[in-house]
Steps between C-alpha positions, in 0.01 A plus 500: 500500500587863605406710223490854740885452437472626143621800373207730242669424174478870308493365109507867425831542649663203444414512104657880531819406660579234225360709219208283401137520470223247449496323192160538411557222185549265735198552706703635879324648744658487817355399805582721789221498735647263790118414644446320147832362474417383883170317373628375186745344733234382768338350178766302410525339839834395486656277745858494593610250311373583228665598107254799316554610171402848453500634090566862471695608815516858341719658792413230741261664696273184516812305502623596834136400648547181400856418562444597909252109502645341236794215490591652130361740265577487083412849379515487108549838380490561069605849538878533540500922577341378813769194656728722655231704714325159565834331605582848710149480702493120578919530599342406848285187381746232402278229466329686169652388181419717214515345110477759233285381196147435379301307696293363215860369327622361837394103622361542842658144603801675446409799729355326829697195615179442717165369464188658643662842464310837506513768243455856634505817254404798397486405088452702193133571414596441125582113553279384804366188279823401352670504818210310724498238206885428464467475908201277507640267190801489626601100607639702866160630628529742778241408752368884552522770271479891613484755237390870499342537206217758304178487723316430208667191380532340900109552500489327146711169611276467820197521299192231536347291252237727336796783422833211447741596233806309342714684745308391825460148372871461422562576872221361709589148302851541710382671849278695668542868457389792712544887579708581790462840477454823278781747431462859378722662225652686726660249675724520199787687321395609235139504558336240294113603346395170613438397852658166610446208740665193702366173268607162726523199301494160752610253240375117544655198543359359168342758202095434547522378135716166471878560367415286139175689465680880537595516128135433366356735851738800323357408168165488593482816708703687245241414198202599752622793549611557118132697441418628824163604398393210320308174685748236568391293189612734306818597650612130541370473182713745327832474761554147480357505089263257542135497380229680681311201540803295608580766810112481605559141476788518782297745732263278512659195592657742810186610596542811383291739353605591116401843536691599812761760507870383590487738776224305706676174515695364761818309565270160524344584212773529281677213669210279391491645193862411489456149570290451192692711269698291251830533508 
């Protein structure tokens, strides 16, 4: 892996010459500064023969990082104003194969002929959750997941029991997330108003809540959540519409306290309460 190889990649100059500019709609800000493109890489730990798929190559700056380890990169690119500077910059990676469309539209079997893949990218702020979901539901599970995303929302899907949210749970049921490191706006073109870090997802061999219990896990969580304020007999209560009495009823046959908040429990806890919960 011989990233010192690597060319700066000037998104400034490159937009220019092809007469675009970031498309603020669809949430680009380019990546240019090549010590966090060299630890997103580092994050992702990729191993020669290894497939990544990267969302959002944007001009590839991140791209060509990954395609000096890597057996075979799929960069899926929505915006078609910017294939023919992203084909023009990675002319001297052959082994990356870039698919224009919407990676929320697009099967993932269909994109990595390999199991135990990596994703690597630097996504759109605007759909972080929709992408980590239709990655981590997905019946071709990468087995590590590296994503720069908002500081903010990296700090809220590696939160604790005491501070969980709908978000974190949804993740830490798949793998174990953690910060890699920070990266300032400025790293970026244009300059974002949020700062942004490296979130690593290490994905398990088997979700922490059984496969046939997932469905009532996303129901349960979701209708916890449904009232954040509100005590846990009363959010269960009103999310899943069944009597107050009835949702105390369930806590307590858990072991749980009725007037908890959602945010306090953790993944045991809800899996027991999962094992009770008719289906």
């Amino acid at each position: 892996m011989n990233h010192s190889t690597i060319p700066p990649l000037n998104a400034v100059a490159v937009l220019k010459r092809y007469g675009l500019r970031a498309d603020k709609r669809l949430g680009q800000n380019f990546l240019q500064d090549p010590s966090a493109l060299e630890k997103i890489a580092n994050a992702a730990e990729i191993q020669a023969d290894d497939c990544v798929l990267e969302i959002g190559p944007g001009l590839g700056s991140l791209t060509r990082y990954l395609a000096v380890s890597a057996r075979q990169v799929t960069a899926v690119e929505l915006d078609p104003d910017l294939l023919a500077p992203l084909k023009a910059i990675l002319t001297p990676h052959p082994n990356v194969r870039i698919v224009h469309g919407d990676i929320l539209d697009l099967s993932i079997a269909d994109l990595v002929d390999q199991t135990g893949y990596i994703v690597a990218a630097n996504i759109p702020y605007n759909i972080t959750s929709a992408i980590i979901r239709h990655l981590l539901e997905s019946p071709s599970k990468p087995r590590r997941i590296v994503l720069t995303i908002q500081k903010e929302v990296a700090e809220r899907i590696c939160a604790q029991p005491g501070d969980l949210s709908l978000l974190a749970l949804s993740v830490q049921v798949y793998g174990q997330p953690s910060i890699r490191a920070k990266i300032p706006a400025g790293a970026f073109h244009p300059v974002p108003n949020v700062d942004s870090a490296i979130l690593r997802i290490d994905i398990y061999d088997e979700p922490l809540i059984p496969a046939e219990m997932l469905d009532r896990f996303f129901k349960l969580i979701k209708a916890g959540f449904s009232q954040k304020r509100k005590t846990l007999r009363n959010s269960l209560s009103s999310g899943l519409h069944i009597k107050p009495a009835e949702a105390e009823s369930l806590l307590a046959s858990a072991g749980i306290d009725p007037m908890r908040r959602a945010e306090t429990l953790s993944i045991a806890e809800w899996r027991g309460l999962c094992t009770i919960f008719p289906q």
